[in-house]
Backbone as a printed PyTorch tensor [residue, N CA C, xyz], in Angstrom:
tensor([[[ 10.2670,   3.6800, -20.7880],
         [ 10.3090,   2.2750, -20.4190],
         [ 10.7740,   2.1290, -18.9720]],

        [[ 11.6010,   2.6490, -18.6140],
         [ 12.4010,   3.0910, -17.2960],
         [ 11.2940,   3.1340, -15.8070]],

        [[ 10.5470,   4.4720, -16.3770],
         [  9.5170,   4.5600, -15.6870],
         [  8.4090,   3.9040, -15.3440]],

        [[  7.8390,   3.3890, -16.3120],
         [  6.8120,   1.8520, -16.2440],
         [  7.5260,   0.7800, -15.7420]],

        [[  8.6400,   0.6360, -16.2180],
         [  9.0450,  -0.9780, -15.3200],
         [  9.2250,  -0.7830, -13.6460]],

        [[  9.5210,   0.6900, -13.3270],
         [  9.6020,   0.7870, -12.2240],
         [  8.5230,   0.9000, -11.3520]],

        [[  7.5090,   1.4560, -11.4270],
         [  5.9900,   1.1930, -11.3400],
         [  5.4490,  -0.4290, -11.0450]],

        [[  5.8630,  -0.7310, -11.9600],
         [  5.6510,  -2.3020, -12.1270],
         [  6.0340,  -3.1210, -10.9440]],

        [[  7.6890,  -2.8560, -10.7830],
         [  7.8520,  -3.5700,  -9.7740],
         [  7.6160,  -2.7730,  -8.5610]],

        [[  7.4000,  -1.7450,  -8.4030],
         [  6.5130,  -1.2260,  -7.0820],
         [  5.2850,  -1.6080,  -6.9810]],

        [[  4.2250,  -2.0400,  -7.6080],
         [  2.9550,  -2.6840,  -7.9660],
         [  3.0090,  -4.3110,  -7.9040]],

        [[  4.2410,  -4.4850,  -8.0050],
         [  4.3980,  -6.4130,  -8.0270],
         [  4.5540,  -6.3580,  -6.3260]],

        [[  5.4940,  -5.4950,  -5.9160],
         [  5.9870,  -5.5360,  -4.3490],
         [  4.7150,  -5.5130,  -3.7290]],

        [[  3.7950,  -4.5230,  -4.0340],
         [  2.8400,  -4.8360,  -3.0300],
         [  1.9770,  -6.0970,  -3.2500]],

        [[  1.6750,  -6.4890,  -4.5300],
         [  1.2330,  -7.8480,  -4.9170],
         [  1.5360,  -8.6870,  -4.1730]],

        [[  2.9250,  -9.0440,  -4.2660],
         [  3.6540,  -9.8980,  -3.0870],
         [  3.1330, -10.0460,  -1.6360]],

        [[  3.3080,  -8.5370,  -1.1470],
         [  2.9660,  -8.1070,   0.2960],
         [  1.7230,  -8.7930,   0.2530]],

        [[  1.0020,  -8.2750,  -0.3820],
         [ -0.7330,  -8.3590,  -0.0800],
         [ -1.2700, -10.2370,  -0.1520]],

        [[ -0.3510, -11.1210,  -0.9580],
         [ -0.6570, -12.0480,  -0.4750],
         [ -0.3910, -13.1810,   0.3590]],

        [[  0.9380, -12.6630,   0.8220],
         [  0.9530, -13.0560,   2.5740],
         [  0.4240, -13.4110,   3.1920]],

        [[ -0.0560, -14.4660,   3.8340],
         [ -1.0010, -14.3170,   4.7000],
         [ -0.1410, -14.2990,   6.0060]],

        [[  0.4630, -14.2990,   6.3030],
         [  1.1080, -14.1760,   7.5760],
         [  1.7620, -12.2270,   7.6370]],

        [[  1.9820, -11.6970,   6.6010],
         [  2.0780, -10.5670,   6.3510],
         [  3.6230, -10.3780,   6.2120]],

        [[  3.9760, -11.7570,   6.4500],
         [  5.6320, -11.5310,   6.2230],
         [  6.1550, -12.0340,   4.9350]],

        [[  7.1350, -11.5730,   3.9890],
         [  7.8170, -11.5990,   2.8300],
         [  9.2510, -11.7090,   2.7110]],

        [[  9.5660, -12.8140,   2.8110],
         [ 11.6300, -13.3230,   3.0850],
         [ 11.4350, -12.3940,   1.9530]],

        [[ 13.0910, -11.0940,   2.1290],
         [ 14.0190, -10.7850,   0.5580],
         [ 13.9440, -11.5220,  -0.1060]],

        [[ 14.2800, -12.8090,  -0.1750],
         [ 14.7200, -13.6200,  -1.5200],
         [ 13.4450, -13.5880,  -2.4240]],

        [[ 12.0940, -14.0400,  -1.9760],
         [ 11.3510, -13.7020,  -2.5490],
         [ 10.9290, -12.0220,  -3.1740]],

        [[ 11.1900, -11.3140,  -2.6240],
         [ 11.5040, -10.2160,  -2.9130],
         [ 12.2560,  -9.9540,  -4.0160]],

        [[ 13.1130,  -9.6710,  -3.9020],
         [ 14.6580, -10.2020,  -4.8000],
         [ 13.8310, -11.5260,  -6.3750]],

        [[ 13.3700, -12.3310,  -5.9420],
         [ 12.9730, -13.5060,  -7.1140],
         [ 11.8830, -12.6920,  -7.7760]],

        [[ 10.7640, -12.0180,  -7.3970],
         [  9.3950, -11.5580,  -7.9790],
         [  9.8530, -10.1000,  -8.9400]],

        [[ 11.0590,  -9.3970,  -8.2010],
         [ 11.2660,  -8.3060,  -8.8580],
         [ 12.8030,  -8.2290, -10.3020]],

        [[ 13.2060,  -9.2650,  -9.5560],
         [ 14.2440,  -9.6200, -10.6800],
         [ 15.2480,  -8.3330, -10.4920]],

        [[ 15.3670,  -8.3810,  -9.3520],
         [ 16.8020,  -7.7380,  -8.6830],
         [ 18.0450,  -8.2640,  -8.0630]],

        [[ 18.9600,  -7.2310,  -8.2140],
         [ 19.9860,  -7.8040,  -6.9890],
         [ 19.6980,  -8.3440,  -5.6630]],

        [[ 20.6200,  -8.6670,  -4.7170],
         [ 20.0830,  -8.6330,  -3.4910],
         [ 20.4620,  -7.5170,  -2.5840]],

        [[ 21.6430,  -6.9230,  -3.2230],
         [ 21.7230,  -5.2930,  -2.1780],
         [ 20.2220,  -4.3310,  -3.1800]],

        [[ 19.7410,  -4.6960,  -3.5280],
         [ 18.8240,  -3.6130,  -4.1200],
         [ 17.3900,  -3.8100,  -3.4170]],

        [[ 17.2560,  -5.1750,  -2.7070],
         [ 15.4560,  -4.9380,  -2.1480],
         [ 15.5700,  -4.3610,  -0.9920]],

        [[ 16.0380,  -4.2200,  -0.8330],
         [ 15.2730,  -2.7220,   0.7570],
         [ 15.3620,  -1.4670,  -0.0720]],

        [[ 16.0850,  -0.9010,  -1.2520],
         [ 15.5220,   0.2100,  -1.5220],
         [ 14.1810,   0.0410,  -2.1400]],

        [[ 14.1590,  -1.1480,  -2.7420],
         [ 12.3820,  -1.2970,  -3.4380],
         [ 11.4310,  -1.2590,  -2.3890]],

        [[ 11.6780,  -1.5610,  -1.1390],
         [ 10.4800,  -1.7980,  -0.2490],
         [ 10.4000,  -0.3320,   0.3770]],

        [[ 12.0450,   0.2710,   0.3090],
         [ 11.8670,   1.7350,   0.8840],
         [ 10.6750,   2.4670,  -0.2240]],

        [[ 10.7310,   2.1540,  -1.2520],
         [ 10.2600,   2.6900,  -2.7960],
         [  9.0640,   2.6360,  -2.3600]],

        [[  8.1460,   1.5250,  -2.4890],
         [  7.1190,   1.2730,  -2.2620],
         [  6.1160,   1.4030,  -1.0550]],

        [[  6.9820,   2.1000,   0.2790],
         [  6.4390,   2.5010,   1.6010],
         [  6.1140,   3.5310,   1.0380]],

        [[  7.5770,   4.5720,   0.3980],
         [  7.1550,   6.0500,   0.1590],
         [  6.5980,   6.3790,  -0.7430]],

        [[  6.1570,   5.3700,  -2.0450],
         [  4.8020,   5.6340,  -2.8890],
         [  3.8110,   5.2140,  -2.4840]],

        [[  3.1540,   4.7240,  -0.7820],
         [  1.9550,   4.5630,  -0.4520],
         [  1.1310,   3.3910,  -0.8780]],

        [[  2.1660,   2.8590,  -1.1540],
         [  0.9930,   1.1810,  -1.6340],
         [  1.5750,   0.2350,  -0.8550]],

        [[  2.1170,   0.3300,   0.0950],
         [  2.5760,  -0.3440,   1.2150],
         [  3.0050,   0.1800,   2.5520]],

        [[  2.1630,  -0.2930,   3.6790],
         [  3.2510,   0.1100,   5.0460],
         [  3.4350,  -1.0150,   5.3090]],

        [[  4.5880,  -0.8170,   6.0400],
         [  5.4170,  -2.2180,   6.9690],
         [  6.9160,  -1.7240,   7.1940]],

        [[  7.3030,  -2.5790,   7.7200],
         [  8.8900,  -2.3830,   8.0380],
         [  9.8000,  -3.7690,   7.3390]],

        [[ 11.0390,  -3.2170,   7.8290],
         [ 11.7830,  -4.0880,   7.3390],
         [ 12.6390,  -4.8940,   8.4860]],

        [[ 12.8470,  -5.7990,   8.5880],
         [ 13.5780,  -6.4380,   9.7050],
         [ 14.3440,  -7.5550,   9.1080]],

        [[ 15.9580,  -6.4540,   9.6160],
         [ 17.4550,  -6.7320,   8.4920],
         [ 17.4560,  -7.7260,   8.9400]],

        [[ 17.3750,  -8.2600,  10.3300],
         [ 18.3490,  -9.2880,  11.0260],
         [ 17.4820, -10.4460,  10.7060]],

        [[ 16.2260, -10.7470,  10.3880],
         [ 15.7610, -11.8190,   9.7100],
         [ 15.6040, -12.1050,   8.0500]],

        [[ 15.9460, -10.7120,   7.2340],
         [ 15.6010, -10.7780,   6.6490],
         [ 14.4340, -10.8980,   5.5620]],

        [[ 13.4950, -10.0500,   6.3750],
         [ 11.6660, -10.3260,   5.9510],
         [ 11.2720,  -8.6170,   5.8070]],

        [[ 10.3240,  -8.7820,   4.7720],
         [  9.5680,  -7.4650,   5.2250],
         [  8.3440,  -7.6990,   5.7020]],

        [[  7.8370,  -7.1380,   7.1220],
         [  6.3740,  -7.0130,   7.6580],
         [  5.6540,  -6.1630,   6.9640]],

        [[  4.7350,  -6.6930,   6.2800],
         [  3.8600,  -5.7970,   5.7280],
         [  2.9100,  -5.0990,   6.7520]],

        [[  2.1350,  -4.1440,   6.9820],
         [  1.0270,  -4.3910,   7.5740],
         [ -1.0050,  -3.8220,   6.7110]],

        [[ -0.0070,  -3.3500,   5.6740],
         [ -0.8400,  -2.8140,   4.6960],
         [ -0.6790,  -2.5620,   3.1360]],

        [[ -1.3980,  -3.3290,   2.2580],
         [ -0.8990,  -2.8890,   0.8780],
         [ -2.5440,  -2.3420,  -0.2390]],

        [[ -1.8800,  -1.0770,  -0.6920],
         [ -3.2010,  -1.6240,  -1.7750],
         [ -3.3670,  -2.4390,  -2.8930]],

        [[ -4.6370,  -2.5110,  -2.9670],
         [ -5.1240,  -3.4450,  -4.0190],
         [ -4.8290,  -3.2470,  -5.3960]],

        [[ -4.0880,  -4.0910,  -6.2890],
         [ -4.1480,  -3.9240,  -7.6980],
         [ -5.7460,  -3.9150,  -8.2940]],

        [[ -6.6890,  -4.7030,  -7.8530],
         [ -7.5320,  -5.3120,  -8.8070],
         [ -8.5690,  -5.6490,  -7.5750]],

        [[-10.0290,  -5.4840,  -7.6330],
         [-11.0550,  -5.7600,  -6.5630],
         [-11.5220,  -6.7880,  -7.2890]],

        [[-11.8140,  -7.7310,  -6.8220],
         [-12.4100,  -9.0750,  -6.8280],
         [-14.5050,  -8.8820,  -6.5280]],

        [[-15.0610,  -9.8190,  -7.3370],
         [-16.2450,  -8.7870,  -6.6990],
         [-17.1950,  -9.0350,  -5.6710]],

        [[-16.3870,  -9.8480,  -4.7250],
         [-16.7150, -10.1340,  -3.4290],
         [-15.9340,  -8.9320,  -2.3240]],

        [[-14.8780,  -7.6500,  -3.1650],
         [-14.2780,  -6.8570,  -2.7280],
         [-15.8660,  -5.3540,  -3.0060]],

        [[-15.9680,  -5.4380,  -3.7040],
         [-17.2150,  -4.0950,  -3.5290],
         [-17.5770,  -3.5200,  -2.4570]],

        [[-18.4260,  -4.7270,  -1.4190],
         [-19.2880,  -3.9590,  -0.7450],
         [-18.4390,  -3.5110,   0.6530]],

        [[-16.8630,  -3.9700,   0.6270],
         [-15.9410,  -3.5860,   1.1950],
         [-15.6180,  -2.1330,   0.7230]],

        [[-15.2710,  -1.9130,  -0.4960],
         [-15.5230,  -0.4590,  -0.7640],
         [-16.4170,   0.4470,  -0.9160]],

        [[-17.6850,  -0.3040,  -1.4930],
         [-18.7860,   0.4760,  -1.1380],
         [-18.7850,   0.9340,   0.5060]],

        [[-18.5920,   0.2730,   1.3890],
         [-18.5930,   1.0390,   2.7650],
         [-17.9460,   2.0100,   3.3430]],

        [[-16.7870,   1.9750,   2.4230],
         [-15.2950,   3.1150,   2.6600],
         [-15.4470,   4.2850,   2.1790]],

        [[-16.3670,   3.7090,   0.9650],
         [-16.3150,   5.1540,   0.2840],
         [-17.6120,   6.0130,   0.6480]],

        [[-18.6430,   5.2600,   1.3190],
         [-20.2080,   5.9770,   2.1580],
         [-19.4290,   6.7140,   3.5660]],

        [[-18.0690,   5.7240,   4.0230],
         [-17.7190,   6.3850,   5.4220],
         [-16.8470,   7.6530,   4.9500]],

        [[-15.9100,   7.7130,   4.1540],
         [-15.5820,   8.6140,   3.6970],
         [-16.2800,   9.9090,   2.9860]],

        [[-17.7950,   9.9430,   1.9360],
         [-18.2160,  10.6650,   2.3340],
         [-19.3360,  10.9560,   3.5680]],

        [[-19.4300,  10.4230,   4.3220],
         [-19.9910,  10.8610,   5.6770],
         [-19.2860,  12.3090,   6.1320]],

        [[-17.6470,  11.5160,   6.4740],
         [-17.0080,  12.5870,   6.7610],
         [-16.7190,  13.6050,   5.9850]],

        [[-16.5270,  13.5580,   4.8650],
         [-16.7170,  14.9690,   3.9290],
         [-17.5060,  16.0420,   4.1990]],

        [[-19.0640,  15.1940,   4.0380],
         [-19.8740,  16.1030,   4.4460],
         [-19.8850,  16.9500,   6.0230]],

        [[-19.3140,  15.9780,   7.0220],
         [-18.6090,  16.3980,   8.2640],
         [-18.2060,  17.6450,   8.8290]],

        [[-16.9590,  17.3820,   7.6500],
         [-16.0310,  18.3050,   7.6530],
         [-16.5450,  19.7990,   6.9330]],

        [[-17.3260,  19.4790,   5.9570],
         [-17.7610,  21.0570,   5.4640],
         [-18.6770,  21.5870,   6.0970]],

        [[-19.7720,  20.9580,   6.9860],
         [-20.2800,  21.2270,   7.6220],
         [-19.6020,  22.0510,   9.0970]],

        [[-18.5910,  21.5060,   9.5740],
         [-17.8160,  22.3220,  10.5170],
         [-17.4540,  23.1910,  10.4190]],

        [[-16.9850,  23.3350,   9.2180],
         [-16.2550,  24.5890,   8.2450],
         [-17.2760,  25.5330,   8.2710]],

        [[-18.2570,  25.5100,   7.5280],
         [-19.2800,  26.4680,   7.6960],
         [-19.8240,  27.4140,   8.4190]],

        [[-19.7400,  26.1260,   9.5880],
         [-20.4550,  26.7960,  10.9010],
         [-19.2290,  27.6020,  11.6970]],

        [[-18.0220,  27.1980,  11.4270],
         [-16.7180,  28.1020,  11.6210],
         [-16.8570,  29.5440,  10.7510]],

        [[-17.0280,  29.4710,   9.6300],
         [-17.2380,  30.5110,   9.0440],
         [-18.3310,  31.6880,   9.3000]],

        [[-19.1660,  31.1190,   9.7490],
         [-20.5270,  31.8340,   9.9780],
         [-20.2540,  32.4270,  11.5700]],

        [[-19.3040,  32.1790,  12.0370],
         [-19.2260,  31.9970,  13.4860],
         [-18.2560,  33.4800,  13.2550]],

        [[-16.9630,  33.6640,  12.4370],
         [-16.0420,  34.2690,  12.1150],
         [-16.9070,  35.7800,  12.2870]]])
């Protein structure tokens, strides 16, 4: 149980983040969405930088976190052909990369 709720609210944090539109997130809201203390949200946002579903920083002296990136819980399906393109550019470079490799190898 421990483990899933914690997930959860690393998955709500970026929820939060991601609908920002200004990309900024006061603690308190922070603190209100996760149903924490208030000495406890900067380790959740530390949490959630270093599980990769969020970059941004934190800025004590206002009290906000800058997001500048979160992933997506859930694609919408006006979100597709946004991933359909990521994932054609990504393998582009795949193929790229083994291709370099090869010709490194053959070269060896």
């Amino acid at each position: 149980v421990g483990a899933c709720r914690h997930k959860m609210r690393i998955m709500a944090l970026a929820g939060l983040a991601s609908e920002s539109s200004s990309g900024e997130v006061p603690y308190d809201a922070v603190q209100q969405t996760l149903g924490v203390g208030e000495g406890e949200v900067e380790r959740w946002i530390v949490g959630a930088i270093g599980a990769g579903v969020l970059e941004g920083r934190m800025d004590q002296m206002r009290r906000v976190l800058e997001g500048s990136r979160t992933v997506c819980r859930a694609f919408s399906p006006g979100d597709w052909p946004e991933v359909a393109l990521r994932l054609d550019a990504f393998q582009n470079n795949l193929r790229k990369a083994s291709a370099h490799m090869g010709a490194a190898s053959l070269a060896a």
